[in-house]
N, C-alpha and C positions, 0 to 999 in steps of 0.2 A: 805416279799413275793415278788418273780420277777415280772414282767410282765406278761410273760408269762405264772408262775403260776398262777397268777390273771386270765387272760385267758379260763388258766384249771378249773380254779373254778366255773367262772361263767356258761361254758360249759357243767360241771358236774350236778350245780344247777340245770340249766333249764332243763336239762335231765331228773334228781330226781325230779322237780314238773312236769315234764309231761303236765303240760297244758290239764290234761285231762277234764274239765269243759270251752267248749265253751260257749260264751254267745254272742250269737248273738244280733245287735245292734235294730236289726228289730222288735225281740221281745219287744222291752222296745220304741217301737215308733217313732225309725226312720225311716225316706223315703228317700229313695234315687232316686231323679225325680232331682238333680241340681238345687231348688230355697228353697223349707223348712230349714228353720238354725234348725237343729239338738242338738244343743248344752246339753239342758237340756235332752233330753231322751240318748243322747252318756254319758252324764257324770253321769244318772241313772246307765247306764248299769255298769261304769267302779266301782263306790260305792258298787254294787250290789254283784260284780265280785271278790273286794278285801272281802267285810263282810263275802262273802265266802269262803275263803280260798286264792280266787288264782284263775287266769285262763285264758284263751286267749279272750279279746272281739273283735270279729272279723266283720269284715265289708265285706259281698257279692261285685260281681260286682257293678259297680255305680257309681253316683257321689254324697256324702255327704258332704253338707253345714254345716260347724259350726263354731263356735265363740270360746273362750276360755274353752279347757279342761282339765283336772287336773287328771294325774297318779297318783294310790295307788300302797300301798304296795302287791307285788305276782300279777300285773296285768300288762299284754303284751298288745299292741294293733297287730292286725294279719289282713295287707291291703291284701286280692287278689287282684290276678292277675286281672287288670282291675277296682281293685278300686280307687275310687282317695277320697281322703279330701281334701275338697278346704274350701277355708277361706271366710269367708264375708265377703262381702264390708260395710260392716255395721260396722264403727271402735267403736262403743256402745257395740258390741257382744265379746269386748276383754279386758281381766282384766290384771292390771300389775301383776307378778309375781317376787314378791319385788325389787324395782329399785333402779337404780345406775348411775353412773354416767359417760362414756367410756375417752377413752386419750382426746380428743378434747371439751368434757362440756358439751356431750348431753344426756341428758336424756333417759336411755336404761330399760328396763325389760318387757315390752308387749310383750306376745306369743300364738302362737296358738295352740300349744301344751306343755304344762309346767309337774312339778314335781317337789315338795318340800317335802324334806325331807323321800322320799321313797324308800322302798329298794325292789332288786328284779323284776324290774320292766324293760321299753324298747318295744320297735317298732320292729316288722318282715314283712315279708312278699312281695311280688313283687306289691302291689300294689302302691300308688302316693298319697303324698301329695303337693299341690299347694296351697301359701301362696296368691295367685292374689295380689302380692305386688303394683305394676304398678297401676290397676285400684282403690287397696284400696286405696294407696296414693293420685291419681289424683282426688280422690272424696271425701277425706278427708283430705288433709294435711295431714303435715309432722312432725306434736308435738305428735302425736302416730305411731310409726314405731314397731309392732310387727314381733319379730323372727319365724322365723320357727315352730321351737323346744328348749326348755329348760329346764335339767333338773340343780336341784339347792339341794346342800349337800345328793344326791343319792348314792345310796348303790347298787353293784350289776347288772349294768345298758349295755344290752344287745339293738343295735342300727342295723340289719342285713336285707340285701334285697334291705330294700325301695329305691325307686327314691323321691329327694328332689327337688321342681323347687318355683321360684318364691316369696322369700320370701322380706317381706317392709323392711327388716336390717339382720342383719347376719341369716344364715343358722340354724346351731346347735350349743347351746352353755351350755358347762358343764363348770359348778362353784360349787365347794368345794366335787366334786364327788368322790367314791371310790371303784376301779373295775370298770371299763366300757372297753368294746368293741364296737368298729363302723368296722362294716365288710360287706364289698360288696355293701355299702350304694355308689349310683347315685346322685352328687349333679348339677342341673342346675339353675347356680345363674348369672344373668345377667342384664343387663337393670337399676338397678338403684344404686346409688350409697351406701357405705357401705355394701354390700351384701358378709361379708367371707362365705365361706365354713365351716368349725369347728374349733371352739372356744373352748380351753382347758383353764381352768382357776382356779388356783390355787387345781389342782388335783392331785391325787397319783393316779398310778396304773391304766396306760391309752394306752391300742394297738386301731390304727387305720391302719388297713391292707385291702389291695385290693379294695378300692374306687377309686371310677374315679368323679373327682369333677372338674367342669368347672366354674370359677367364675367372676365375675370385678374384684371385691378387693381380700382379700389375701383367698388363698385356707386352710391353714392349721395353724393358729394361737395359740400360747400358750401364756398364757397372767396372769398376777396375779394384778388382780383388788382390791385386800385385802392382807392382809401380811401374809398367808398359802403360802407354796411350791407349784409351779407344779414339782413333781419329778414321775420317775419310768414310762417315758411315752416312748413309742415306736411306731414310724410310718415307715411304708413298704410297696413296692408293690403297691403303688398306682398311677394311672394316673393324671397328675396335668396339666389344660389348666386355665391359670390365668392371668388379668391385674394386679396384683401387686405382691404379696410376694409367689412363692410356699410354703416357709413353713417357719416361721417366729415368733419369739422367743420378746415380749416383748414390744407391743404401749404401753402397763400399765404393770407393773413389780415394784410392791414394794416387791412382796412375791420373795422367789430364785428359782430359776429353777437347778434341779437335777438332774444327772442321765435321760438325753434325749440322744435318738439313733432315725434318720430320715436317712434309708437308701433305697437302691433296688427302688427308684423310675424316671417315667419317666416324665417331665416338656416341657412345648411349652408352648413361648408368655406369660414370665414372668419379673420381674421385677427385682428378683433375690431370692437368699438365703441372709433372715435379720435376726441378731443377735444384739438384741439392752437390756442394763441395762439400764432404765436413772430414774428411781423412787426408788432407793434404793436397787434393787435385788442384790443377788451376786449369781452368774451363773456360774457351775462349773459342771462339767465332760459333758462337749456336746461331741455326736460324730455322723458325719455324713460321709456316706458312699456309694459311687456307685449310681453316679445319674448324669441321663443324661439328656441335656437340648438344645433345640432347641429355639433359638431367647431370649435374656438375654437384659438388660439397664445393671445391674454391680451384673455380677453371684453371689459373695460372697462382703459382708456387714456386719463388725462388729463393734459395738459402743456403745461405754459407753459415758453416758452423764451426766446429772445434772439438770432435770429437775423438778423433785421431788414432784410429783403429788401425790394427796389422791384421792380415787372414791366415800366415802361411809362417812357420816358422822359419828366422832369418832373414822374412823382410824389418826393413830398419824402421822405423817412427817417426812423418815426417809432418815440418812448422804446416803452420795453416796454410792454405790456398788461395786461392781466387776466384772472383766469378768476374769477368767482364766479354763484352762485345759480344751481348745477348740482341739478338734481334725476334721481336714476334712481332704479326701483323697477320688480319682477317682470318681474326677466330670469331664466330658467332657460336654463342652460348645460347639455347633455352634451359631455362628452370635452373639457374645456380641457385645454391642454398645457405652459402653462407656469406662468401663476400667475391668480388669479381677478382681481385689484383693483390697478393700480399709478397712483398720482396723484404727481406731480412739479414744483414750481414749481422754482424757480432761489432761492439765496441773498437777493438783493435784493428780491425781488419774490414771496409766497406766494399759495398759489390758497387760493381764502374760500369758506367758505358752498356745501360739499357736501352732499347727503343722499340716501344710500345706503340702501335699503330692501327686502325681499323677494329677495334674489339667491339662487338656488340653482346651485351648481359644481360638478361631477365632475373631479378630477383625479386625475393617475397616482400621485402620492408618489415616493417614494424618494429623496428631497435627501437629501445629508449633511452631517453635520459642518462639513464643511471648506466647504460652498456656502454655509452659514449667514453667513462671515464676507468674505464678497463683499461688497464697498464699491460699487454702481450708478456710474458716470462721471456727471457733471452734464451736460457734452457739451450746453454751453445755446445755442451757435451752430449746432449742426450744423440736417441738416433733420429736420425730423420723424416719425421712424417706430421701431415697433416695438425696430427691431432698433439701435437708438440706445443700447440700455442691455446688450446683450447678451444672453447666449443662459442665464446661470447667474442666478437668484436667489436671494437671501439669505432671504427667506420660501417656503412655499409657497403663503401663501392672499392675502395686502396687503401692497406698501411703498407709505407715505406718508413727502412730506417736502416742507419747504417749503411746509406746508399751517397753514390754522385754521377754527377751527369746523368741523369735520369729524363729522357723526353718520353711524352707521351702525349697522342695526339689521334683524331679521329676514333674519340672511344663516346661510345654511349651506352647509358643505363637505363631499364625502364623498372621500377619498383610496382609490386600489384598494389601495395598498399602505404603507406603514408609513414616513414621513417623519422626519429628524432637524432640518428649517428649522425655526424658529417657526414660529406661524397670521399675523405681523402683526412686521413691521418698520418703525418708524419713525424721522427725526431732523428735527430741527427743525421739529414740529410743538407749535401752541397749540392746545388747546380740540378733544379727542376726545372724541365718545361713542359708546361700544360698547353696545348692548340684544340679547336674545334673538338669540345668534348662536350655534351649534354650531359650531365647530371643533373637530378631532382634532386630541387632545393631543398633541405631539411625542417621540417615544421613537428 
């Protein structure tokens, strides 16, 4: 099944159960005054809702307090306009919703909205859920950092409307899910560190279209914390305001990544587009497309590494990975800041079958001499990111290394000011082709 039919389906579903059986949250004893934690009468209602059949539990106007909830099977939650879920400060009021372990060692799976193992299910509506991530943390430390939202091996899983703000760790995060749409979802993540936007993680059959997610950390992550696939995912359409990754392939990646399209989107105040293997994945048929960016550190970022992390106890430790049959084309960039194009395999192991096409880059110039003869670290264990290679580049437009079959073509650069790097460093590359690319000559 496509994507998009995935799409159709779940679209049809929720049509076909109708949601005709509201269950309002009030009847089963919630208040909505902003101080009562709610938890036990919202998670009657939602028990109530599934034994039933199925049905929308919905929340009036207001502000509901509650602690950790637990979606069933056939049960939507449905925020109006003007309602909010906000979380308590009370970190007692939050149950882990099986944990694991993230790329850096920390201890992750507390949420305030969860789901295991349910099908059918998901969030609507224009109302507001707020994690009060900031005050829960400052009053309880840092060894419990509950998500957002999370669902966990979901079926069917419909994500449309809501505004997200404030969550103590990532946004939304689907692990081992199948069929999910996130459509028109508001994310406002800011203020503390680790806060992505949504978390794909080792899924099939995943569109995230027309969100506007503003975040610190990375807005759009796909991640494989376990050795399942994230394959058949497609993101589009969306507005992306981010301190790190707009949309970013892999801090954990033992599982391969598939069959991914991240196109038609708009970016400001990012870090870049990352494509990283370094736990074993092999990653093959990416393709991105038509995405505009305003203020970049290094637009595009591709790396294969060797770092070779497990997250869950019992998963096994596997050889290196792969990166091939990457396709980008009609990225315009203003204002990059460090270099346009940096692709990276490791010694042993080369990334295949790139192709590069339509880029346009605005960068500052003025490297010297002396930057040109900067040697990049391989640094093939560390973890993944930008700042892995350091802050000086030896080009100012591409290093390739570790790579073959690498075309590129229809790329131009314009510098504000007068550079001494090459346009293009390479080593231990097979099989370049360059076509119709302007770059400024080096003086």
């Amino acid at each position: 099944m496509s994507v998009k039919q995935a799409l159709l389906f779940i679209s049809l579903f929720f049509c076909t159960i109708g949601y005709a059986k509201d269950f309002d949250v009030t009847n089963f004893g919630a208040i909505a005054d902003g101080k009562t934690v709610n938890t036990l009468a919202i998670q009657k209602t939602i028990d109530e809702c599934s034994r039933q059949g199925g049905g929308l539990v919905r929340f009036p106007k207001g502000t509901w307090v509650t602690g950790t909830i637990l979606l069933k099977d056939n049960v939507r939650l449905f925020l109006e306009e003007e309602a909010i879920l906000s979380g308590s400060l009370d970190i007692n009021d939050y149950q882990l919703v099986e944990g694991f372990r993230d790329g850096r060692g920390s201890s992750m799976g507390y949420a305030l909205i969860g789901a295991k193992d349910a099908k059918n299910t998901g969030i609507t509506g224009k109302g507001k859920i707020n994690g009060n991530g900031k005050p829960l943390l400052e009053k309880n430390g840092r060894s419990k950092r509950p998500f957002l939202v999370r669902f966990i091996r979901c079926s069917n899983v419909l994500v449309s409307e809501v505004s997200m703000e404030g969550p103590a760790a990532w946004t939304m995060h689907f692990f081992e899910c199948n069929k999910v749409t996130a459509d028109k979802v508001v994310i406002r993540s800011r203020g503390l560190g680790n806060n992505d936007g949504i978390d794909i993680d080792c899924c099939n059959s995943v569109i995230v279209k027309d969100c506007d997610i503003d975040s610190g950390d990375d807005a759009i992550c796909l991640k494989t914390t376990g050795p399942l696939p994230c394959k058949d995912i497609e993101v589009f359409n969306c507005k992306i305001n981010t301190g790190q990754g707009a949309f970013k392939l892999g801090t954990e990646s033992m599982g391969n990544f598939e069959n991914i399209k991240f196109h038609d989107c708009a970016v400001q105040n990012t870090r870049g587009i990352k494509i990283f293997s370094v736990d074993g994945s092999h990653l093959r048929n990416l393709r991105i497309s038509n995405i505009a960016i305003e203020n970049a550190t290094l637009p595009l970022l591709i790396r294969l590494g060797a770092r070779l992390k497990t997250f869950r106890e019992g998963d096994v430790k596997k050889p290196v990975g792969s990166i091939q049959g990457v396709v980008i084309k009609n990225v315009m960039v203003k204002n990059a800041t460090q270099m346009a194009i940096l692709i990276s395999g490791i010694p042993d192991q080369r990334i295949k079958n790139v192709s590069i096409s339509g880029i346009k880059v605005s960068l500052p110039g003025g490297g010297t001499a002396e930057d040109a003869k900067m040697i990049l670290p391989e640094n093939e264990a560390d973890y993944p990111e930008i700042t892995m290679f350091g802050k000086v580049m030896p080009a100012y437009g591409m290093f390739i290394r570790h790579a073959e079959q690498i075309k590129i073509k229809d790329v131009e650069i314009k510098l504000d000011k007068a550079d001494e790097r090459p346009s293009i460093s390479s080593m231990d590359l097979k099989g370049l082709t360059l076509g119709r690319c302007n770059l400024p000559t080096t003086k």
